[in-house]
FIKOLZA-1660 file (N, C-alpha, C; in steps of 0.1 Angstrom, whole numbers, plus 5000, padded with zeros to 4 digits):
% residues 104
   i   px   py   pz ch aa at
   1 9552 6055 8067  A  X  N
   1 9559 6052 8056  A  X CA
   1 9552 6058 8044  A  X  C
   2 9559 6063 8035  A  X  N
   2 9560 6071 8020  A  X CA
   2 9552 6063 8009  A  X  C
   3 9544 6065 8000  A  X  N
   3 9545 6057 7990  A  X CA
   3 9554 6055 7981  A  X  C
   4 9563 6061 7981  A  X  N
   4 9579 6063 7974  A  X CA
   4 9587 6054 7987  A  X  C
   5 9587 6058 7994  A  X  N
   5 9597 6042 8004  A  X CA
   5 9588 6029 7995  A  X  C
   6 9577 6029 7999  A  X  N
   6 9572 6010 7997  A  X CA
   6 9574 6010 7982  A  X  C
   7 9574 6015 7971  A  X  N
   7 9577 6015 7960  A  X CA
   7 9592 6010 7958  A  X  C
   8 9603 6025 7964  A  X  N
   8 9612 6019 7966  A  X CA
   8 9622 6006 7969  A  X  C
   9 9614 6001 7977  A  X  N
   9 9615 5992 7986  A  X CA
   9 9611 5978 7977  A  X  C
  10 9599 5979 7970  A  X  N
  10 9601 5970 7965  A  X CA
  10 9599 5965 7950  A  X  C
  11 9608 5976 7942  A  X  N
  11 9617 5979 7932  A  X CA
  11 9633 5975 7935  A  X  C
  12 9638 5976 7946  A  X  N
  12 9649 5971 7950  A  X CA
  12 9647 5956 7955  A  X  C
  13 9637 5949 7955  A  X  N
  13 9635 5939 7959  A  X CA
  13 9635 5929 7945  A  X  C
  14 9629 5934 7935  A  X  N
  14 9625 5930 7923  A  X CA
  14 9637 5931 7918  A  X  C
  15 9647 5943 7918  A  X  N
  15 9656 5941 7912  A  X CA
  15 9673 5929 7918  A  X  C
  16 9670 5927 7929  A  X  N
  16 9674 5916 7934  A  X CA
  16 9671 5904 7933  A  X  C
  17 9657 5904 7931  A  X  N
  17 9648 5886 7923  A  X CA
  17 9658 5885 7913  A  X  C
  18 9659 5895 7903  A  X  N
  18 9662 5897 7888  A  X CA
  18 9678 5891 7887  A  X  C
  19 9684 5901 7897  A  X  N
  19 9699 5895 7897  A  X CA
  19 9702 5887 7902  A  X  C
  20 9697 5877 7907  A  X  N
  20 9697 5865 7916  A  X CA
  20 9691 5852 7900  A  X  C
  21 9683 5855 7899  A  X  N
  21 9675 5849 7890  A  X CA
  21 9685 5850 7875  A  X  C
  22 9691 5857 7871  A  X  N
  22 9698 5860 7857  A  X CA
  22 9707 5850 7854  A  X  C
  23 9722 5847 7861  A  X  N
  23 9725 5833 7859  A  X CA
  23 9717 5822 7856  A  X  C
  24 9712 5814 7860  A  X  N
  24 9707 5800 7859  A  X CA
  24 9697 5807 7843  A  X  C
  25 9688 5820 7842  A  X  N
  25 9680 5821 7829  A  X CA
  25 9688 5818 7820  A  X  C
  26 9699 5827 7817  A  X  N
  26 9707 5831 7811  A  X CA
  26 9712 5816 7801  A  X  C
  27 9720 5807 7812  A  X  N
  27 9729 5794 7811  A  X CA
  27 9713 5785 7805  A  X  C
  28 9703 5783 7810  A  X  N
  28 9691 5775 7801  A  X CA
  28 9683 5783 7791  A  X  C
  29 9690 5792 7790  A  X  N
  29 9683 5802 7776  A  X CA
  29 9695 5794 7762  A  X  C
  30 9706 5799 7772  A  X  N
  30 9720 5794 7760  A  X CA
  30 9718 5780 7755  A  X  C
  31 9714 5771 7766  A  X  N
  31 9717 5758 7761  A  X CA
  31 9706 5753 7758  A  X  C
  32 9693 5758 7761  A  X  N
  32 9685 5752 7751  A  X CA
  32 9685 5756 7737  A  X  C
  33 9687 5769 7732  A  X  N
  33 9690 5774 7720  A  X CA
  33 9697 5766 7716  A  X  C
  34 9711 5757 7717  A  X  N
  34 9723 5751 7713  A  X CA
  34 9715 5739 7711  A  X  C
  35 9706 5730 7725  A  X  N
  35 9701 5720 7721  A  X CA
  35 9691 5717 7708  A  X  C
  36 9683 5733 7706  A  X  N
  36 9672 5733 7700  A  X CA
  36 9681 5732 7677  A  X  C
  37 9693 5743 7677  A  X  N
  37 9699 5743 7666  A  X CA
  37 9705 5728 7666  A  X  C
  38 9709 5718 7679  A  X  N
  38 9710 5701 7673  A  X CA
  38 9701 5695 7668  A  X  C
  39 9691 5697 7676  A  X  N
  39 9680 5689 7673  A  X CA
  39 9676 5691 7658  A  X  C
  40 9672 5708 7654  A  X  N
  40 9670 5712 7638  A  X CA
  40 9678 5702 7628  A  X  C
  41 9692 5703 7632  A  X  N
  41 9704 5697 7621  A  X CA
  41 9705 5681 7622  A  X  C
  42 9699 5674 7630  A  X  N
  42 9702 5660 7629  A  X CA
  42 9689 5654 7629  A  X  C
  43 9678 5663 7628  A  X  N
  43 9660 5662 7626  A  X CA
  43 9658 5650 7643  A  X  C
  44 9664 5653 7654  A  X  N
  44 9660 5641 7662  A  X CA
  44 9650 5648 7672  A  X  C
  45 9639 5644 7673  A  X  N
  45 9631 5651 7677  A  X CA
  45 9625 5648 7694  A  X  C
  46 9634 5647 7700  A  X  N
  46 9632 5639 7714  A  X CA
  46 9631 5652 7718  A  X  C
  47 9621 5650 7733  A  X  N
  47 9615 5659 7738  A  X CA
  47 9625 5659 7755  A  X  C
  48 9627 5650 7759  A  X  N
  48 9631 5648 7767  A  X CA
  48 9654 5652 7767  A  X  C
  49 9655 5656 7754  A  X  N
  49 9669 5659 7748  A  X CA
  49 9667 5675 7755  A  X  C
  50 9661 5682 7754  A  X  N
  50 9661 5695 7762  A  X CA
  50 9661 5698 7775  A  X  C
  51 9658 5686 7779  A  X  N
  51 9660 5691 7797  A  X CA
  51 9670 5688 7805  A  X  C
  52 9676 5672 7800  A  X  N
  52 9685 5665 7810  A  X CA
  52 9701 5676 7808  A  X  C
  53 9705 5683 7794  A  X  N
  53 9717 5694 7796  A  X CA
  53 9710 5707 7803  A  X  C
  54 9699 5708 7800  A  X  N
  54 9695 5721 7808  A  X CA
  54 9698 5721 7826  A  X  C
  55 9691 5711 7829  A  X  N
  55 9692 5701 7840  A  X CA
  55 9702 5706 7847  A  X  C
  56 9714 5698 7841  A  X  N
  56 9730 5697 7845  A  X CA
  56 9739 5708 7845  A  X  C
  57 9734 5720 7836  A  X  N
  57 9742 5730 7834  A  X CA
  57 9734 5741 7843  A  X  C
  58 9723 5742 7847  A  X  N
  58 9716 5750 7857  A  X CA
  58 9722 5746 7866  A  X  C
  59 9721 5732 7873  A  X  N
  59 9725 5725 7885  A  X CA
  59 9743 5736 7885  A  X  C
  60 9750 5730 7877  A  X  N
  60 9762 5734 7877  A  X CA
  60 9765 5751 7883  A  X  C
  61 9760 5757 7875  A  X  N
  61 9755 5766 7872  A  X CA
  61 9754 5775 7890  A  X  C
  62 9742 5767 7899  A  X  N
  62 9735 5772 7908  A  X CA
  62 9747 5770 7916  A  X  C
  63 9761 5758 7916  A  X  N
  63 9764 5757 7925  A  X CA
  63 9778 5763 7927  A  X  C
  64 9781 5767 7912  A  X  N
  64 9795 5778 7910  A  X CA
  64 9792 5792 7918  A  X  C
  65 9775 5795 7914  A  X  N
  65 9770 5807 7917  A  X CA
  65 9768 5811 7932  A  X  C
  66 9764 5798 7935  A  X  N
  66 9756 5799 7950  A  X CA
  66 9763 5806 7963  A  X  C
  67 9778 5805 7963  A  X  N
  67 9783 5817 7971  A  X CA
  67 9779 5833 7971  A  X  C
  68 9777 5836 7955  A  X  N
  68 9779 5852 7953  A  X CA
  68 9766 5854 7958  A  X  C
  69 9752 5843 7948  A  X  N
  69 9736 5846 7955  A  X CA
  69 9739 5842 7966  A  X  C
  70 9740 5835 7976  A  X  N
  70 9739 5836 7990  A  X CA
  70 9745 5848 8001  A  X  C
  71 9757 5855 7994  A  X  N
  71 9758 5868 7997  A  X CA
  71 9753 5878 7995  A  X  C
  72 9747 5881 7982  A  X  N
  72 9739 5889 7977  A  X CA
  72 9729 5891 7988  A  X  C
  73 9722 5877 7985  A  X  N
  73 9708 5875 7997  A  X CA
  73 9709 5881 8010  A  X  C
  74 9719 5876 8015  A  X  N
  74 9726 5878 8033  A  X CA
  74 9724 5890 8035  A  X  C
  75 9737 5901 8026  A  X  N
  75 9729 5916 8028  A  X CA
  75 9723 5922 8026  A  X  C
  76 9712 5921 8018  A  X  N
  76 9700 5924 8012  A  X CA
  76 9694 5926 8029  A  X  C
  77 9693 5915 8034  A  X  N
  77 9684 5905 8045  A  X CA
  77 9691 5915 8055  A  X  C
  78 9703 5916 8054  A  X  N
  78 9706 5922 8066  A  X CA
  78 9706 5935 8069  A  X  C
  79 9707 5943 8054  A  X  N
  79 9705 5957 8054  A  X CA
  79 9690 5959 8059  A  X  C
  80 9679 5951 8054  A  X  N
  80 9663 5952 8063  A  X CA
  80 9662 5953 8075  A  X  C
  81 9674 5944 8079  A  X  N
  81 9670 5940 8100  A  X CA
  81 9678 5951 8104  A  X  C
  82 9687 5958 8096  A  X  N
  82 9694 5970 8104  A  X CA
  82 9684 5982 8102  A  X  C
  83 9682 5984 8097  A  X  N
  83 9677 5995 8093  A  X CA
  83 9656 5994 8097  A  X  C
  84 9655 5984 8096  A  X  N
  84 9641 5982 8106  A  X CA
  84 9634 5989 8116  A  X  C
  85 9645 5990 8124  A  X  N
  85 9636 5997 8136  A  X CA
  85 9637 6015 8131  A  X  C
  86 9648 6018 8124  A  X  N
  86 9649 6033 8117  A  X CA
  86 9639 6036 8109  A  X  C
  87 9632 6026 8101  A  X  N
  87 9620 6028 8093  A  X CA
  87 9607 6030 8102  A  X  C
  88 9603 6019 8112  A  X  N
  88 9594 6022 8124  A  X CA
  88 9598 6035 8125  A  X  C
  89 9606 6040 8133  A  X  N
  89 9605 6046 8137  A  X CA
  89 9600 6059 8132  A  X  C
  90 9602 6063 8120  A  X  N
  90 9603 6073 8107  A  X CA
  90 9587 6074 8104  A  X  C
  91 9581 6059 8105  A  X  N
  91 9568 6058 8105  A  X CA
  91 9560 6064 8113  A  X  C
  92 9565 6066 8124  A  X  N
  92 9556 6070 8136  A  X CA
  92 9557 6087 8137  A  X  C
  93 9568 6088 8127  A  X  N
  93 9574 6104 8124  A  X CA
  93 9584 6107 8140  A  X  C
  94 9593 6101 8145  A  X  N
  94 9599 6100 8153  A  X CA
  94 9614 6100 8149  A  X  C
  95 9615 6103 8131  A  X  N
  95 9628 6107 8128  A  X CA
  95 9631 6107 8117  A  X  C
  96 9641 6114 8112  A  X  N
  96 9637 6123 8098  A  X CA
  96 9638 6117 8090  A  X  C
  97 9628 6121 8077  A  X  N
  97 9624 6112 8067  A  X CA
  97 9634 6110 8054  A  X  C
  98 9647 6119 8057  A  X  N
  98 9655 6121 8044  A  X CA
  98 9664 6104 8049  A  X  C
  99 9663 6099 8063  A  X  N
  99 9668 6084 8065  A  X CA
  99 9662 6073 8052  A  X  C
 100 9648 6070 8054  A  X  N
 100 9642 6064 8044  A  X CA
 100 9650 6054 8033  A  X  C
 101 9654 6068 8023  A  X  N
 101 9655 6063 8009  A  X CA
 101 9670 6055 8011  A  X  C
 102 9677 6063 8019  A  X  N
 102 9695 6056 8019  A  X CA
 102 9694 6042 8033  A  X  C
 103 9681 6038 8034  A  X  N
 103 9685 6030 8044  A  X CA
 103 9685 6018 8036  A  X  C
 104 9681 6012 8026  A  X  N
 104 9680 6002 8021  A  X CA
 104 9695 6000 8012  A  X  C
% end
């Protein structure tokens, strides 16, 4: 294996954390900003006022989403197990290296 495959490799991996990860940041970025400009305007200074909508709207959030990430995930997962024994093998130099980059 390449130092450009394992880089590759897990650059595409990272960028999959990322897009997996971006919903639920995104939805407790929004709402705690919303919670934090209440809190300013009505001076109520509870600490525990930030988490229970963050809470509820992540939760929500994970389970509107959880089909598309769980698909995401699947082929990700599945493109590795197919393409696995073609990377071995490429390793051992047992088959050409221009496979590598387009197997993932």
């Amino acid at each position: 294996m390449t130092t450009e495959f394992i880089i590759d490799f897990g650059r595409r991996a990272m960028e999959l954390i990322l897009t997996l990860s971006l919903p639920m940041l995104l939805v407790g970025l929004v709402i705690g900003l919303m919670v934090s400009v209440f809190q300013a305007t009505t001076q109520i200074q509870e600490m525990t006022l930030q988490f229970i909508p963050k809470i509820v709207c992540i939760s929500l959030v994970l389970v509107l989403a959880g089909p598309w990430l769980l698909e995401k995930l699947s082929e990700y997962t599945e493109n590795i197990l197919l393409h696995f024994p073609e990377w071995i093998r490429a390793a051992e130099g047992l088959a050409t290296p221009g496979l590598l980059p387009s197997g993932l």
